[in-house]
TORGU-123673 format. One record per residue (C-alpha): residue number from 0; x, y, z. Coordinates in steps of 0.001 Angstrom, whole numbers, plus 524288, in hexadecimal, padded with zeros to 5 digits. Example, Ala and Ser with C-alpha at 12.3 -4.5 7.8 and 13.67 -1.06 7.14 Angstrom:
2
0  8300C  7EE6C  81E78 $
1  83566  7FBDC  81BE4 $
REM end
This chain:
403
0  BCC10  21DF6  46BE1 $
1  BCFD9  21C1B  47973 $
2  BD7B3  20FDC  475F3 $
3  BDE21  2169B  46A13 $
4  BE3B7  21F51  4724F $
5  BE8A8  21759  47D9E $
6  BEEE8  2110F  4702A $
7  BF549  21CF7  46B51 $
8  BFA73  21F5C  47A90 $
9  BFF1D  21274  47A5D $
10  C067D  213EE  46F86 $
11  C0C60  21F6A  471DD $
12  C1074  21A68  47FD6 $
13  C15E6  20F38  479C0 $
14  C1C69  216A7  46E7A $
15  C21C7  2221C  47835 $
16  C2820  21505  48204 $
17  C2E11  20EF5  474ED $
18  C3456  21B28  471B5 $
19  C399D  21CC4  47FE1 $
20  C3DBA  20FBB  47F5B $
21  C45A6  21409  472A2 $
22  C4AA9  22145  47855 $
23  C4EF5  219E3  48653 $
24  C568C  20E60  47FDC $
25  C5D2C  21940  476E4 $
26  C610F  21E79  48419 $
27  C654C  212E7  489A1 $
28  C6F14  20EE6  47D7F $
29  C7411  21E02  47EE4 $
30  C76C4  218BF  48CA2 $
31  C6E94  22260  49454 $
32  C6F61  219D4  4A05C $
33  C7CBA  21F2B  4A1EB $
34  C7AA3  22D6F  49ADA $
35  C6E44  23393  49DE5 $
36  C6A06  22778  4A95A $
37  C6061  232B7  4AEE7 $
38  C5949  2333D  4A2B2 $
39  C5A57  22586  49E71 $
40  C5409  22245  4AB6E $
41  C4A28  22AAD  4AAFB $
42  C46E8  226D7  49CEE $
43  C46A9  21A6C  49FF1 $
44  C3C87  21B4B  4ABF5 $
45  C34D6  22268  4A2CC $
46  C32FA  217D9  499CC $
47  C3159  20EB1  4A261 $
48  C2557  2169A  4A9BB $
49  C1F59  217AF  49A38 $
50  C1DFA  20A8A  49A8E $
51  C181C  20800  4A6B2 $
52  C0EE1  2135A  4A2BE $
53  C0D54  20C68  494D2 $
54  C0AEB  1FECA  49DDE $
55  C00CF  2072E  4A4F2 $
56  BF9CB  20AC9  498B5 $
57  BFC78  21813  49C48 $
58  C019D  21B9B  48E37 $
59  C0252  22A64  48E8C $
60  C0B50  2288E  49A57 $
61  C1296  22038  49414 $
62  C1531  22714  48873 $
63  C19DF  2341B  48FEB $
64  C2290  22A06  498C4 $
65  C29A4  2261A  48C4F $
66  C28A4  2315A  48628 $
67  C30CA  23795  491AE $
68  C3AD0  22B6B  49266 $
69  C3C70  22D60  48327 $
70  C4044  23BB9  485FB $
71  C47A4  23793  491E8 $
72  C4E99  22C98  48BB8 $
73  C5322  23664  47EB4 $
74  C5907  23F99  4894B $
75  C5F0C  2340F  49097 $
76  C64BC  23286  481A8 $
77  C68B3  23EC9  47E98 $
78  C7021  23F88  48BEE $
79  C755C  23102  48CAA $
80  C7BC1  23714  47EF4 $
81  C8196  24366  483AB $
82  C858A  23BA2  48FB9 $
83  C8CAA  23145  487C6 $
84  C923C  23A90  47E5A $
85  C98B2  2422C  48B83 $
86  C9CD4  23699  49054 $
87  CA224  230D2  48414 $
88  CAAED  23CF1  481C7 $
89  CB018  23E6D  48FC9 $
90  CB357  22F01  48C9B $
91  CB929  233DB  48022 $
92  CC0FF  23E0E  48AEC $
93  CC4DB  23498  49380 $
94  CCA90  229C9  48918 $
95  CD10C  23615  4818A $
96  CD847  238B1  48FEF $
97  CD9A8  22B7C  491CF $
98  CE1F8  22A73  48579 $
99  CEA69  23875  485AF $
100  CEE4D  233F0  494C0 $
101  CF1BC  22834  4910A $
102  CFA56  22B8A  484BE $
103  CFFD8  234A4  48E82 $
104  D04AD  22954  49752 $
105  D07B9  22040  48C52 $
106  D10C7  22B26  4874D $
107  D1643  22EB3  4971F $
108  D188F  21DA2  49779 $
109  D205F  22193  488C6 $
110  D28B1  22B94  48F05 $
111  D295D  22500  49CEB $
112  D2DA9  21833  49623 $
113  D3868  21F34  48B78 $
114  D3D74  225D3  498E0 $
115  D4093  21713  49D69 $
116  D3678  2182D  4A922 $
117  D32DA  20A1B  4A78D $
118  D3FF4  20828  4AF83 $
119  D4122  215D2  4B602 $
120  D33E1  2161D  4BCA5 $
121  D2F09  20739  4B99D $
122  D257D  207A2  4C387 $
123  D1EF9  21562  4C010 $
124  D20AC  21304  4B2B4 $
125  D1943  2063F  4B245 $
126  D0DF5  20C08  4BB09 $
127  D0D22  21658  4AEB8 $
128  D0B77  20946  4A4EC $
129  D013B  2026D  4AD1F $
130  CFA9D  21018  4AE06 $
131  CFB5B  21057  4A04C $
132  CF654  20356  49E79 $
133  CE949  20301  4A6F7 $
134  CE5C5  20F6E  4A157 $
135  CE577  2099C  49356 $
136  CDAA2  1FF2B  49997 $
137  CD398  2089C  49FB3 $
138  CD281  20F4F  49278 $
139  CCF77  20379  48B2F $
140  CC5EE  20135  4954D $
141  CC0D4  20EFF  4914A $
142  CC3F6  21203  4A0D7 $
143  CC981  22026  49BC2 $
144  CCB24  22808  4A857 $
145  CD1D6  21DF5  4AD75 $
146  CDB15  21A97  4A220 $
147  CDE13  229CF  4A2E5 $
148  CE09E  22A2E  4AFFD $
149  CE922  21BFC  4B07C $
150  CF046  22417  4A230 $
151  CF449  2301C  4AB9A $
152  CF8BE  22891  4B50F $
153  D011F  21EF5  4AC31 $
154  D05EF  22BAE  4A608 $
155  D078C  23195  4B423 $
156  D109B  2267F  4B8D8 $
157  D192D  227BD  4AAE7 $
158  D1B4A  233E5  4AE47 $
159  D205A  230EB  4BC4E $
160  D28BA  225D1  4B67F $
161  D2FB5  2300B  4ABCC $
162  D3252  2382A  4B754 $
163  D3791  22CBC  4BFB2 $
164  D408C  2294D  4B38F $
165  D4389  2388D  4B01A $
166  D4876  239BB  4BF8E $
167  D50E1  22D71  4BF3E $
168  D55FA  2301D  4B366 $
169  D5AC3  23DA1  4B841 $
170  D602D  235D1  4C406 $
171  D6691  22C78  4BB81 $
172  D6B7E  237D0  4B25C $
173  D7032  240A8  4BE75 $
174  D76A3  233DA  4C2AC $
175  D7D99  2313C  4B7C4 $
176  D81AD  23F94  4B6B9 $
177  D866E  23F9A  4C534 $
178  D8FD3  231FF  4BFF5 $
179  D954C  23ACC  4B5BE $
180  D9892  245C8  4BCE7 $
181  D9DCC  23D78  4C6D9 $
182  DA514  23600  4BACE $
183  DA975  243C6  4B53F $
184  DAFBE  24933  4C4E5 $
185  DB676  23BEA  4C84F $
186  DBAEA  23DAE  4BA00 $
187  DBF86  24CD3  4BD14 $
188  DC467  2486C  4CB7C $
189  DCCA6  23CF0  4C3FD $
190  DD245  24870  4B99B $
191  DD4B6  251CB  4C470 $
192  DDD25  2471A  4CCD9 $
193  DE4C2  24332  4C0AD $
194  DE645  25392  4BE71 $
195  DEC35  2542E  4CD52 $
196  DF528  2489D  4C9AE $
197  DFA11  24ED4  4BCE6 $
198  DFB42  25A8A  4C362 $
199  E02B5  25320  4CE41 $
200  E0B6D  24D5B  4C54D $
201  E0F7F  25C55  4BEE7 $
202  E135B  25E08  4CC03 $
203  E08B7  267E2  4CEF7 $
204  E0727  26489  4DC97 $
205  E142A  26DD4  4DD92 $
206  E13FC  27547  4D27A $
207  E064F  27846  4D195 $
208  E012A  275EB  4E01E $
209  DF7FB  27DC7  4E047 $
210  DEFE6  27C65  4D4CE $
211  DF250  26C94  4D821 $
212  DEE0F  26EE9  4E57E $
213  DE338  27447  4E064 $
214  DE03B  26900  4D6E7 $
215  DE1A3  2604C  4E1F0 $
216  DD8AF  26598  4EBCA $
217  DCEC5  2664E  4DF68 $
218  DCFA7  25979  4DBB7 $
219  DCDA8  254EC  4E95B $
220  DC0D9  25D44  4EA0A $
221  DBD22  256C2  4DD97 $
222  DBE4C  24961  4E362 $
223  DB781  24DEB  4EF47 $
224  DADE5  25342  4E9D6 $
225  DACD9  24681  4DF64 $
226  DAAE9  23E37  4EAF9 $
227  D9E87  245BE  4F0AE $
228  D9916  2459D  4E441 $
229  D9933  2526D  4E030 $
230  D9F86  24F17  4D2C2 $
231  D9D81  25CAA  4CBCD $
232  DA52A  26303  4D704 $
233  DAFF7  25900  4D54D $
234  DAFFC  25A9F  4C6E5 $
235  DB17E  269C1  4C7BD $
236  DBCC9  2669C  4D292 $
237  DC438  25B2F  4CA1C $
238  DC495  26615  4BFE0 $
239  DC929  27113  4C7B5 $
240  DD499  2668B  4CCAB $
241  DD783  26368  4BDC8 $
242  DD74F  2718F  4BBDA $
243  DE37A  272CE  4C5D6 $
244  DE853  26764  4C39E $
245  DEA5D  26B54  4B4FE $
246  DEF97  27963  4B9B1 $
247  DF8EE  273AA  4C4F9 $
248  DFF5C  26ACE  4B7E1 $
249  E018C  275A5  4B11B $
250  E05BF  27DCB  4BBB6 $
251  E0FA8  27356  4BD4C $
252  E1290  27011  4B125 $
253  E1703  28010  4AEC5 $
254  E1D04  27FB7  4BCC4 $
255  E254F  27430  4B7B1 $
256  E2913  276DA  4AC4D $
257  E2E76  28369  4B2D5 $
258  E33C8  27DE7  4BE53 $
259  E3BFC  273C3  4B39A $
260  E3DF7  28255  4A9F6 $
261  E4262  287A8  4B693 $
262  E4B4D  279C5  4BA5F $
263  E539E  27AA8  4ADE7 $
264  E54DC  28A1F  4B1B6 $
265  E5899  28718  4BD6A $
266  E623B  27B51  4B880 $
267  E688A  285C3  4AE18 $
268  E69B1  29014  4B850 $
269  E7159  28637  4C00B $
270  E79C3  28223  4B6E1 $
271  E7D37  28F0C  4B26B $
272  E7F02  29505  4BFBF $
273  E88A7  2872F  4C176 $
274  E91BF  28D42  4B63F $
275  E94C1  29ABD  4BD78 $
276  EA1A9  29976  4C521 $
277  EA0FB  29D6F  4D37B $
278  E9402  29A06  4D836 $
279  E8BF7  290A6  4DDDC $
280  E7F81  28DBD  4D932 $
281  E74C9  28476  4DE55 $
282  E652D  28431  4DDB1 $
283  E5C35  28895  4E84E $
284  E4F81  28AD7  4EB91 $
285  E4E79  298BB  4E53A $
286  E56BD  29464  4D99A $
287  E65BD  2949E  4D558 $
288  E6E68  29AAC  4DDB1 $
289  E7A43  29DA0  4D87A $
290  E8409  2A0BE  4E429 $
291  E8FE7  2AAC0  4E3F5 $
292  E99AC  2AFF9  4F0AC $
293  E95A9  2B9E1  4F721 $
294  EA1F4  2C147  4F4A7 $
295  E9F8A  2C74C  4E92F $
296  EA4A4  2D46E  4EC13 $
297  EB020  2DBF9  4EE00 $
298  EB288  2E790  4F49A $
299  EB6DA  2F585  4EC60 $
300  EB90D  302CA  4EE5D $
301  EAA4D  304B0  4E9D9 $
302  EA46F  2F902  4F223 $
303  EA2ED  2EA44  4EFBD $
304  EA27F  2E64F  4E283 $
305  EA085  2D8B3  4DCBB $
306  EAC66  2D14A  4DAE5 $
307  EB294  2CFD7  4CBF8 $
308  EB554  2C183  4CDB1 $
309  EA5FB  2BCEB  4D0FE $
310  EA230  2C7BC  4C5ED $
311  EA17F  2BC43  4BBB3 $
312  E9AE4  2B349  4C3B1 $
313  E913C  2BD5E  4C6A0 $
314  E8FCB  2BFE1  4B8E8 $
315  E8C64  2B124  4B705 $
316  E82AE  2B1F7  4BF9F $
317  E7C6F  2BCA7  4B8DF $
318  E7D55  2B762  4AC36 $
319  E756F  2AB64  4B21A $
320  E6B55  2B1F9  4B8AA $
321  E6831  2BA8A  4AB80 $
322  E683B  2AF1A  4A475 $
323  E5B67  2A9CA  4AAE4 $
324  E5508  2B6BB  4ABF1 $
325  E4752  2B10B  4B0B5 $
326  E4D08  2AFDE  4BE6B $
327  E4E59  2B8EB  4C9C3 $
328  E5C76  2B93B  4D177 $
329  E5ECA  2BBEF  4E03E $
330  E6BF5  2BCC2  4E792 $
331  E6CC9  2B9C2  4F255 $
332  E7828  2BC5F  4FAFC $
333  E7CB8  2B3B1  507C7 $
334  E8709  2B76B  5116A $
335  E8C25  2AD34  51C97 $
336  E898A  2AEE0  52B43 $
337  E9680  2B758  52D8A $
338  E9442  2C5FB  532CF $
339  E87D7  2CED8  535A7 $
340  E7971  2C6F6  5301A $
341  E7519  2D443  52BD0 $
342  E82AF  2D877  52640 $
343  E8174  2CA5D  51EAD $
344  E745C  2CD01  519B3 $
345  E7700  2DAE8  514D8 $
346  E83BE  2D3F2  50E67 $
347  E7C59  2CB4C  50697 $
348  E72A5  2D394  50306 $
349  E7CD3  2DD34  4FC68 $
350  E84F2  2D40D  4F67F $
351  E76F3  2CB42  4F09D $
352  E73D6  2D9CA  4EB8E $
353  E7F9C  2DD5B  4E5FD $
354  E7FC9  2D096  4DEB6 $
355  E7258  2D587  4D95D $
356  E787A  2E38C  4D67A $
357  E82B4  2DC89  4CD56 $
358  E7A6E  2D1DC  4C6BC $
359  E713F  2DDD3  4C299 $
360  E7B47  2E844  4BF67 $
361  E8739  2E18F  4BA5D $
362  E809E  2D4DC  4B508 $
363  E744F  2D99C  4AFCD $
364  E6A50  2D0F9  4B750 $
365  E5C59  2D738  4B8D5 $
366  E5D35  2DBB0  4C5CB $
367  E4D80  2D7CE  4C5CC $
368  E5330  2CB12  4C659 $
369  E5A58  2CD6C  4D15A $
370  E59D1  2CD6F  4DF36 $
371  E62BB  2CB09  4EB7D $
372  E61EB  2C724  4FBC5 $
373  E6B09  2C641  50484 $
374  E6935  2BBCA  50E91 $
375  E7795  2BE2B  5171A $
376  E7993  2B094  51E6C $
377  E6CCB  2AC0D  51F08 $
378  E6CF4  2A12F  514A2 $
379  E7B70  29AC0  51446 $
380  E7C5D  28FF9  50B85 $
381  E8B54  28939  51521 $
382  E8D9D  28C26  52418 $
383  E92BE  29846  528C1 $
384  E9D50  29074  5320C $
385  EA897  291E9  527D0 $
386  EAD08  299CA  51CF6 $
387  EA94E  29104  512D5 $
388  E9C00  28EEE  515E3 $
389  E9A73  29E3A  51716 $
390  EA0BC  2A07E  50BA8 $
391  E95E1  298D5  50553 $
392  E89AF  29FD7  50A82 $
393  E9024  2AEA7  505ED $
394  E8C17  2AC9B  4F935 $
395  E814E  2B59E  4F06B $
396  E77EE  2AB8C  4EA35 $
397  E720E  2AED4  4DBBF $
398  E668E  2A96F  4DB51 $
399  E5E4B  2A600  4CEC1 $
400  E5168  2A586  4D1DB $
401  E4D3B  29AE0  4CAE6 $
402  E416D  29481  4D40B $
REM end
């Protein structure tokens, strides 16, 4: 009886190592060296000590030695599996960041490369494809922390090189905007100079100096300020001289065409003043002057009146002088050197007045029209050494303001 039940221990022992065996190479091929390596180990000492137990024919030993590694080696299972299953899905993680980063580069490379930063920011831009590149062998090589890593920096230098290119390209746009406004003032300062030589040409520079002085000295800020390169200034300044320009031309144009009006005026007036007997008549700087003796009167019982005989003549005059009513008339009366200054002036001051008096009374002049000096011997016209010549300076001048 004793030997059947060293059998039955035996068996046992031998059945409880074969079933450790089982339950440690299950562990094993679930890769519990690298999951649950406490437990593994410890399984596997176990096992081994049943043996040496079984070796030493001490079976009950044995069998609670591989009864224990069995247990040991199901929980080096269970945890190898929940080990594996973690690390599988953080895998799973990493290859699912691995991808998103880089379709995130492929698509900054996309937009880098439509943006023309393979010649913008060459350099840059092919650090971003070689990024690109080793992180698709690092993924294939299931290296996925490192394929994410090389993707964000691939998609990190793409993104410096669409900057690079979105700078220069502002620089290149800014430049080209600079040559067109520098296009559009030497375009204004040329207009403006060809204004001031219109305007030149309408004979502004007299007629109109002042609004073609002021063209000028605009125009010359223009081109100053052209030349420093401050091209909107000189644009605003080109226009402001084309502006003058333009309103000195038609200032002279208007002043012209009156100044010719006011030429055949002053041509009629002449030649109608020419056709009244007894007078002189010449152009000055005031206008016509038509001239007339001074000795116009004749004494009566009442005073000095105005002589019959120069009566027509006078009337002549007066008939000219209302027939171009848009000018004013002065007389002026002149004596020669002889007698008292004072007497002279006061002389020629009555007689230029009473002149006046008759024009507006008897000939029906406006007398707003009117007006008289007397200047005595101050402005003779021959010398005072002989008769003749004195005869010539007393005279009343009729002047027809006309300038």
């Amino acid at each position: 009886s004793e030997l059947a039940e060293m059998k039955v221990q035996l068996a046992n022992a031998e059945q409880a190592i074969a079933k450790a065996e089982v339950e440690n190479r299950l562990a094993f091929i679930l890769n519990a060296p690298k999951y649950a390596e406490q437990k593994y180990n410890e399984a596997d000492r176990l096992l081994k000590e049943a043996k040496l137990a079984l070796a030493s024919r001490e079976f009950d030993k044995a069998t609670m030695l591989a009864e224990t590694s069995a247990k040991q080696a199901v929980d080096a299972q269970t945890e190898a599996k929940a080990n594996a299953e973690a690390e599988n899905a953080e895998v799973a993680k990493k290859k699912d960041k691995a991808i998103i980063a880089m379709t995130r580069a492929e698509f900054a490379l996309e937009e880098a490369h439509k943006s023309m930063a393979d010649r913008y920011a060459k350099e840059i831009y092919d650090q971003a494809v070689r990024a690109l590149q080793d992180s698709k062998k690092s993924f294939d090589s299931a290296d996925y922390e490192n394929s994410a890593s090389l993707a964000e920096q691939a998609k990190l230098s793409a993104s410096n090189a669409l900057a690079v290119v979105t700078t220069k390209k502002k620089e290149e746009k800014k430049s080209e905007e600079i040559e067109e406004i520098k296009a559009n003032a030497l375009d204004a300062v040329a207009k403006a100079e060809k204004a001031l030589v219109q305007a030149f040409n309408a004979g502004a520079s007299e007629s109109a100096d002042d609004l073609y002085k002021q063209a000028k000295d605009s125009i010359e800020k223009a081109k100053q300020a052209l030349n420093r390169g401050d091209y909107e200034r000189s644009i605003t300044l080109a226009q402001e001289g084309i502006f003058n320009a333009n309103l000195a031309i038609a200032k002279a144009n208007i002043t012209n065409e009156l100044k010719k009006k006011n030429d055949e005026v002053i041509k009629n007036i002449l030649n109608d003043a020419k056709e009244i007997p007894n007078v002189n008549v010449k152009e000055t700087e005031k206008g016509i002057a038509i001239s007339i003796s001074f000795d116009i009167t004749a004494k009566t019982k009442t005073g000095e009146e105005i002589k019959a005989d120069i009566k027509p003549t006078l009337k002549s005059i007066a008939e000219l002088i209302k027939k171009y009513p848009n000018y004013r008339v002065i007389i002026e009366g002149h004596t020669d050197n002889s007698g008292n200054d004072k007497n002279n002036l006061k002389l020629s001051n009555d007689r230029a007045n009473l002149l006046l008096l008759h024009f507006s009374t008897v000939e029906g002049v406006p007398l707003d029209r009117l007006s008289s000096v007397g200047y005595g011997g101050l402005k003779p016209i021959a010398s005072n050494n002989d008769e003749a010549g004195r005869k010539q300076n007393r005279r009343l001048d009729i002047v027809i303001l006309v300038k």
